[in-house]
C-alpha positions in Angstrom: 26.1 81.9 -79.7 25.5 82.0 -83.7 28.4 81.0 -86.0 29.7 84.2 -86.3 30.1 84.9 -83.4 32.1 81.7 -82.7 34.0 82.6 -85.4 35.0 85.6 -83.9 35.1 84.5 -80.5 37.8 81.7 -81.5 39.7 84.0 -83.4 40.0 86.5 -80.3 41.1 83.2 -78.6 43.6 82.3 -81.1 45.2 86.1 -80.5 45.3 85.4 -76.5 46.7 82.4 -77.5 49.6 83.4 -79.6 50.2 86.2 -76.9 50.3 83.5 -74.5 52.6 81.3 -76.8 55.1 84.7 -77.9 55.6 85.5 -73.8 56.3 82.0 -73.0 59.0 81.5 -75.2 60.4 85.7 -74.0 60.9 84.0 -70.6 65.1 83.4 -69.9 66.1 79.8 -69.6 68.8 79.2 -67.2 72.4 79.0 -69.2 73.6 75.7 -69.4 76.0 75.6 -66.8 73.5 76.0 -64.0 71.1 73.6 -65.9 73.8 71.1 -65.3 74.7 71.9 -61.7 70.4 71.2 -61.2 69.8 68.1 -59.5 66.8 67.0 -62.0 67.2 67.6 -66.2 63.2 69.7 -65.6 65.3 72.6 -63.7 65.5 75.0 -66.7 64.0 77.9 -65.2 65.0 80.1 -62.4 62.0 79.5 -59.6 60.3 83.0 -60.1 60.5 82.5 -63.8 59.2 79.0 -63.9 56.0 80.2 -62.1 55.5 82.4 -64.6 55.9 79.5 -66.9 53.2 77.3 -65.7 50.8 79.9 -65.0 51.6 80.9 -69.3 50.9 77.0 -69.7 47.9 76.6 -67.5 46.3 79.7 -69.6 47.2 77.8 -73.1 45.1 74.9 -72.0 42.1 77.2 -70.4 41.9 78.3 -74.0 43.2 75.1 -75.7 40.1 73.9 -73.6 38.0 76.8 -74.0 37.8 76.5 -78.8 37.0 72.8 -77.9 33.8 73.9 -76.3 32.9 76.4 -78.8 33.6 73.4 -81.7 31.5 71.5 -80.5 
């Protein structure tokens, strides 16, 4: 891969990234009440939403991983 298309290849990852970032944060948090009522302080999703959570974090270090390889 030539520098360019590096360039353009970290660039498209930076997008997914932000995408990644901007759904993550779209994702409800439970109101503070039931945060409290939670046996550990980690509980702040609901259980279907903090799956979605950790598979939007898994992805942000797949590409977190993926521009370290292409610095290099």
């Amino acid at each position: 891969m030539n520098r360019e298309e590096k360039a353009q290849y970290y660039d498209w990852l930076m997008q997914q990234y932000q995408i990644n970032e901007n759904q993550l944060s779209r994702i409800p948090k439970l109101s503070i009440e039931e945060q409290s009522k939670s046996a550990t302080v980690s509980d702040v999703y609901s259980p279907e939403n903090l799956e979605q959570v950790n598979q939007l974090r898994m992805r942000l270090q797949q590409i977190e991983a993926e521009c370290k390889k292409i610095m290099m």
